[in-house]
C-alpha positions in Angstrom: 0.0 0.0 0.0 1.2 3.6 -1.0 2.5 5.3 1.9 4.0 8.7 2.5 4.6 10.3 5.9 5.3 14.0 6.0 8.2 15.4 9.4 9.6 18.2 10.1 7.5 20.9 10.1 7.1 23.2 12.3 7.1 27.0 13.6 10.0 29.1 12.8 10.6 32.8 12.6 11.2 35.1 9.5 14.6 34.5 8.4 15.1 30.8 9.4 15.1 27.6 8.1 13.6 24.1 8.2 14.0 20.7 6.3 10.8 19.1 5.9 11.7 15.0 5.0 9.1 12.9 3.4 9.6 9.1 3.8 8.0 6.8 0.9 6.7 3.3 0.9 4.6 0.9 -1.4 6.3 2.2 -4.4 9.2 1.5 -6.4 11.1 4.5 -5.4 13.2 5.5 -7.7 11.3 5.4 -10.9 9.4 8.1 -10.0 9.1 11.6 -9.9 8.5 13.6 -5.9 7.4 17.0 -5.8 6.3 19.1 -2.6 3.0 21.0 -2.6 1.3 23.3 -0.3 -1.5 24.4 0.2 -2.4 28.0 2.9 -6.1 29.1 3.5 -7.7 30.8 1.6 -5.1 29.5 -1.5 -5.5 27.0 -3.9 -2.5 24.3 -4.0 0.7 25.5 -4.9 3.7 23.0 -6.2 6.5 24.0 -4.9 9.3 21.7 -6.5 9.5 18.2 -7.8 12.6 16.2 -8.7 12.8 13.4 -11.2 13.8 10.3 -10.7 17.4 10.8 -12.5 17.9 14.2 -10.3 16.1 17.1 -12.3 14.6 19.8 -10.1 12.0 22.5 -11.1 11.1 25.2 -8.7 8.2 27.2 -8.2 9.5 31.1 -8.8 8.5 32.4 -5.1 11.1 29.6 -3.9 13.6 29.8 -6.0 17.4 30.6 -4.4 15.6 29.7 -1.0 14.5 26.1 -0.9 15.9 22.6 -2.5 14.5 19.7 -2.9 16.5 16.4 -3.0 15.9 12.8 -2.6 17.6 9.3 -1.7 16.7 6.8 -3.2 18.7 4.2 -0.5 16.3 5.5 2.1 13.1 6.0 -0.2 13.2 9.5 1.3 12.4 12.8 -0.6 13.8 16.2 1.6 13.0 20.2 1.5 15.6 22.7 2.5 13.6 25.5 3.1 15.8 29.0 3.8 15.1 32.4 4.3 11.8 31.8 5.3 9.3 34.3 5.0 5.7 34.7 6.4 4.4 33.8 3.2 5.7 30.4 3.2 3.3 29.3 6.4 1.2 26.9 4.7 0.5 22.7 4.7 3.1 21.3 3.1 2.9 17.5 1.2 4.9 15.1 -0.2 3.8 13.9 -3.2 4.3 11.3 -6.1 4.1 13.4 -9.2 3.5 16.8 -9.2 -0.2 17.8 -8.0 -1.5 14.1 -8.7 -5.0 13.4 -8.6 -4.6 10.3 -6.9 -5.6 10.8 -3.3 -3.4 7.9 -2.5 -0.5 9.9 -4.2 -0.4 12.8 -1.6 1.0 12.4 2.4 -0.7 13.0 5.2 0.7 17.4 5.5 3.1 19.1 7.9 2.5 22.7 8.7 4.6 25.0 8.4 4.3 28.3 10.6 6.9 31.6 9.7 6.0 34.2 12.4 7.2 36.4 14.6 
């Protein structure tokens, strides 16, 4: 059974950093493609960045120069370096198989992330 479990998250202040790790299970790993999505009220889902499954990375422009996205495939684990984090940032923030799949099964279970002073 698919299985992706969100840690990490947290509540930091303007400035700082976290690294959100997303560990993966029911799935041959390394064939596919992780992203990280988020989702803040009021906001429709955002991706944030995905990475393929031979090491491509795309990131959404309001991230870029602050966060990376990297995986392992030895641990089935997909992480999110988030720096300079701003108050904009503060939203739920999935793992995902794909980027923004429809398959409910395809999305972990969230961990909020709070930037405030």
């Amino acid at each position: 059974q698919v299985q992706l479990v969100e840690s990490g998250g947290g509540l930091v202040q303007p400035g700082g950093s976290l690294r959100l790790s997303c560990d993966a299970s029911g799935i041959m790993f390394r064939i596919y493609t992780m992203a990280w999505n988020r989702q803040a009220p009021a906001k429709q889902r955002e991706l944030v960045a995905s990475i393929t499954s031979s090491g491509i990375t795309k990131y959404a422009e309001s991230v870029k120069g602050r966060f990376i996205i990297s995986r392992d495939n030895a641990k089935s684990t997909v992480y999110l370096q988030m720096n300079n984090l701003k108050p904009e940032d503060t939203a739920v923030y999935y793992c995902t198989i794909g980027e923004l799949p429809s398959r409910s099964d395809y999305w972990g279970q969230g961990t909020q992330v709070t930037v405030s002073s």
